[in-house]
C-alpha positions as CSV (number, residue, x, y, z in Angstrom):
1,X,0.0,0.0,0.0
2,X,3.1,2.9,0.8
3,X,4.4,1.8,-2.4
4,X,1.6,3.0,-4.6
5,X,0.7,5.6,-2.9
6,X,4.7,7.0,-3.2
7,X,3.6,6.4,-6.8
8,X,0.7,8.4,-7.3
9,X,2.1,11.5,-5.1
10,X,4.8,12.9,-8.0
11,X,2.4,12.4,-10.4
12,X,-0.4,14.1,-8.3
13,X,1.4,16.6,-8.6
14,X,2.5,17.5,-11.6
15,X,6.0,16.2,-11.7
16,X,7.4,12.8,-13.6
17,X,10.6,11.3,-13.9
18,X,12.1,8.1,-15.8
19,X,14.4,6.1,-13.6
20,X,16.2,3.2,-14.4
21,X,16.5,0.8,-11.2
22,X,19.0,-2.6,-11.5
23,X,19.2,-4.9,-8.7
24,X,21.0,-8.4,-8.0
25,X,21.1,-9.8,-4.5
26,X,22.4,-13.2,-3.9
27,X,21.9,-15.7,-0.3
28,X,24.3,-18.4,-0.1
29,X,24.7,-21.1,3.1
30,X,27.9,-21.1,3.7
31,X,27.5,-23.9,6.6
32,X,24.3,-24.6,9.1
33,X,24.7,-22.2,11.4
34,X,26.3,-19.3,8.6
35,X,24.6,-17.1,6.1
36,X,25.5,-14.7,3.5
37,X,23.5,-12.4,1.3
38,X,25.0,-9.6,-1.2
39,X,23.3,-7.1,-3.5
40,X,24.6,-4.6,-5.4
41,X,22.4,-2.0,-7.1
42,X,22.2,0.7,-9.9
43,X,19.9,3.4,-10.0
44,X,19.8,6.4,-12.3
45,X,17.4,9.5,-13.1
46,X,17.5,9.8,-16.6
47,X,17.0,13.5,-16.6
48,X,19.9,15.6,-17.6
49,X,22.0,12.9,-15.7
50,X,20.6,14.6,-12.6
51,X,21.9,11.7,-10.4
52,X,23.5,8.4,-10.0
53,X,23.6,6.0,-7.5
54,X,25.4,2.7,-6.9
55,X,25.7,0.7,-3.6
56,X,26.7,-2.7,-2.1
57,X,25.9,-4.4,0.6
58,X,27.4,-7.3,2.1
59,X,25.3,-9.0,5.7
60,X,26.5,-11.8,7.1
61,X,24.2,-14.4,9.7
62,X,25.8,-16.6,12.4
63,X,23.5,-18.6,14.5
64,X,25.7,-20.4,16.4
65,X,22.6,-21.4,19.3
66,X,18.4,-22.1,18.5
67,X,17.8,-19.1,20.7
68,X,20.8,-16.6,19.5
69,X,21.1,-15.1,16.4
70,X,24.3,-12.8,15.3
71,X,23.7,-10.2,12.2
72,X,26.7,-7.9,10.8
73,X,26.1,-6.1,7.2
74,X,28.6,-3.4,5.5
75,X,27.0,-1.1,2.5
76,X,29.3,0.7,0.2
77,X,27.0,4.0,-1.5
78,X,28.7,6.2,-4.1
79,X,26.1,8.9,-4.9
């Protein structure tokens, strides 16, 4: 539902824009207990090259107990 609605409000009012949005995230096991997910993302404004954006994000999960959970992530953001 917050995701249409941040649709219709630009529009609402007047204003448009053309974005181009590429995503690819990954999860991998590593062993029981350890996770890892990755995603690295492109987005762009294609008006007059107003802006660019790429990130990456690295989160890694280590459950080493059925009660305890341990979560670290690290994002790279070049804007």
């Amino acid at each position: 539902m917050l995701g249409a609605l941040a649709l219709l409000v630009p529009e609402a009012a007047g204003q448009s824009t053309t974005q181009v949005w590429l995503d690819y995230a990954a999860n991998r096991n590593v062993e029981k207990n350890l996770g890892l997910t990755g995603e690295i993302s492109f987005r762009e404004l294609i008006a007059k090259g107003e802006w660019t954006e790429l990130s990456l994000k690295g989160v890694s999960q280590y459950n080493p107990e059925g009660w305890l959970g341990l979560i670290g992530g690290l994002t790279l953001q070049q804007v």
